[in-house]
C-alpha positions in Angstrom: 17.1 -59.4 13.2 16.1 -59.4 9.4 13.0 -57.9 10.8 14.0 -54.6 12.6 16.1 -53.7 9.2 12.3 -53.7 7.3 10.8 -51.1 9.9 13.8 -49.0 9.9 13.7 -49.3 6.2 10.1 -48.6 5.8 10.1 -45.8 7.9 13.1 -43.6 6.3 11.4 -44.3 2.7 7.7 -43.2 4.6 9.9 -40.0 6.1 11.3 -38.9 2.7 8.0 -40.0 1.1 6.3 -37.4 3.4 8.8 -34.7 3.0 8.5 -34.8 -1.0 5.3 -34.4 -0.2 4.9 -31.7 1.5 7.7 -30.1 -0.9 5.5 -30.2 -3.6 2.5 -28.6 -1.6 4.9 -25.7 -0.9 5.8 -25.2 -4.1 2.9 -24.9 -5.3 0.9 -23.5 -2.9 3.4 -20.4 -2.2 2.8 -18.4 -5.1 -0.4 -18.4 -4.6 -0.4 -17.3 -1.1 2.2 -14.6 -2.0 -0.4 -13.1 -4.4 -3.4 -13.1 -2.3 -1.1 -11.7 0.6 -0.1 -8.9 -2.1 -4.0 -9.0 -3.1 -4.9 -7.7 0.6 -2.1 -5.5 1.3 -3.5 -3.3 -1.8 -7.1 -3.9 -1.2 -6.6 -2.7 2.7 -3.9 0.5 1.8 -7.1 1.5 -0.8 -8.8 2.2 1.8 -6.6 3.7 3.8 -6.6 5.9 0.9 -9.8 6.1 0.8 -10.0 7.1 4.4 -7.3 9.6 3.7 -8.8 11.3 1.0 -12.5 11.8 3.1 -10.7 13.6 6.1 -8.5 16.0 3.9 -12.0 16.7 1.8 -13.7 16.9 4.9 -10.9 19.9 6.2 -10.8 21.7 2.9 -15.1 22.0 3.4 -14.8 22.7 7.1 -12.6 25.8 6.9 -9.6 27.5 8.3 -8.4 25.8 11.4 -10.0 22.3 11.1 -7.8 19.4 11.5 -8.0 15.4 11.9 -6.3 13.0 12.5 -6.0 9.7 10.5 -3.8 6.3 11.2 -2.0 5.7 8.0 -1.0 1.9 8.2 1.3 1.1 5.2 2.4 -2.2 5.3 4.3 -2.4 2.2 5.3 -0.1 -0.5 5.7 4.1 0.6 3.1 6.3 1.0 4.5 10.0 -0.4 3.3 13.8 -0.5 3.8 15.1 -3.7 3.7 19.1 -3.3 4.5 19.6 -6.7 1.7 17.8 -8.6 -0.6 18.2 -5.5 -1.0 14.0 -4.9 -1.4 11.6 -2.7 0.4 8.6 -3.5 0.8 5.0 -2.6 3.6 3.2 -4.9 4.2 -0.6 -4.4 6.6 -1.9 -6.9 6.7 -5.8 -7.7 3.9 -7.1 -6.4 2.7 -10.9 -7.6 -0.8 -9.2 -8.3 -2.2 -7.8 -11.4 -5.1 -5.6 -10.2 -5.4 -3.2 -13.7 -4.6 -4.0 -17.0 -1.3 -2.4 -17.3 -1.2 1.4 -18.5 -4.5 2.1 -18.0 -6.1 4.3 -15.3 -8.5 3.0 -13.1 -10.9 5.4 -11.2 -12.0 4.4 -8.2 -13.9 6.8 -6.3 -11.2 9.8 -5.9 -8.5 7.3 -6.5 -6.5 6.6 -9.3 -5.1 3.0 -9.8 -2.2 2.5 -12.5 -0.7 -0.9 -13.2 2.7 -1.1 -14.6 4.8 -3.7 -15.4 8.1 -4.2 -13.3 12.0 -5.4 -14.3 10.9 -8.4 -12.9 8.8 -11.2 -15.3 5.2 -11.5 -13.6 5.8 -8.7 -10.8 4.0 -5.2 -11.4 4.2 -1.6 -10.3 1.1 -0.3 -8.6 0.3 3.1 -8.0 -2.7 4.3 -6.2 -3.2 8.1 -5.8 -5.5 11.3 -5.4 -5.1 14.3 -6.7 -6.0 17.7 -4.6 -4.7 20.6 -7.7 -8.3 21.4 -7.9 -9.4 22.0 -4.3 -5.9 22.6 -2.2 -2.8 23.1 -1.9 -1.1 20.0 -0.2 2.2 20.7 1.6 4.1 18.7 4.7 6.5 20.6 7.4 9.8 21.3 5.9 11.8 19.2 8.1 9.4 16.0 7.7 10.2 13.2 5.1 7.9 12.9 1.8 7.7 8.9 2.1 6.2 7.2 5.3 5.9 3.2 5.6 4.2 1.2 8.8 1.7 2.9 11.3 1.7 6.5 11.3 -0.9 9.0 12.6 -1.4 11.8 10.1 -2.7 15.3 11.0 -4.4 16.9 8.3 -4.6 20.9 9.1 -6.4 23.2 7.0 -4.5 26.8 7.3 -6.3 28.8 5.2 -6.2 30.6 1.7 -2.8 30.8 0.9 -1.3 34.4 -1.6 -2.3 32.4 -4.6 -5.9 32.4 -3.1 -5.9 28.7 -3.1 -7.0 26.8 0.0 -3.3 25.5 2.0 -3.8 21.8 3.8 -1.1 20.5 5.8 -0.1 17.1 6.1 2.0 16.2 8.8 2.9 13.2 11.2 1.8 13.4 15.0 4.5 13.1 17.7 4.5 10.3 19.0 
């Protein structure tokens, strides 16, 4: 009888054994995955950027009446349209990542990568953007919203010179 105590015994102190264990691996081992999964998600909307920014060039050249169309997958943070200032901007506020030193601008191709710190310790505020003031004007359909997030196809339509002789590009989402 003494015996089937032991195993009973021996196997509750292997089970807790093995989940300590494996709560120690977790803690460690998720911070690190949660900054190489926020490490991707900037390195992939980059070049969705990237992407973004050849087609509108690519319209602006081609002339009145050219358009594409461009899947715009934003898996976290918000893609906006900024008529104002003329950019194309991807902000993704506390990410794990570091990817600039903080304050500076980066220049990537077209892009423009700004790292700033965010509220929370050891999270940053990354902003990736392009800026079209010196080729076109960039405007969206009055009814459509400025921000976008997920899979979106984007129709970039050049229409034109505009009155202030500047070249008008649209940027719209397709119906779906």
């Amino acid at each position: 009888m003494q015996k089937k105590g032991d195993v009973w015994v021996s196997a509750i102190l292997y089970f807790g054994l093995g989940i300590v264990v494996i709560s120690i691996l977790l803690a460690a081992g998720l911070p690190v995955i949660n900054k190489l999964r926020d490490k991707n998600v900037v390195i992939q909307t980059k070049q969705v950027m990237h992407n973004l920014d050849q087609s509108i060039r690519e319209v602006v050249k081609e002339g009145p009446g050219s358009q594409r169309v461009v899947t715009v997958n934003i898996k976290k943070g918000s893609f906006i349209i900024d008529e104002k200032k003329e950019l194309v901007i991807w902000q993704y506020n506390n990410s794990k990542v570091l990817i600039s030193e903080i304050g500076i601008p980066v220049f990537e191709g077209k892009l423009t990568i700004i790292t700033r710190e965010a509220q929370i310790k050891n999270n940053y505020n990354i902003q990736v953007y392009t800026n079209y003031s010196d080729i076109a004007n960039i405007t969206r359909p009055p009814a459509k919203p400025n921000t976008l997030v997920g899979i979106n196809d984007m129709v970039i339509r050049n229409d034109g010179v505009g009155a202030d002789n500047i070249i008008q590009v649209t940027i719209y989402e397709a119906n779906k």
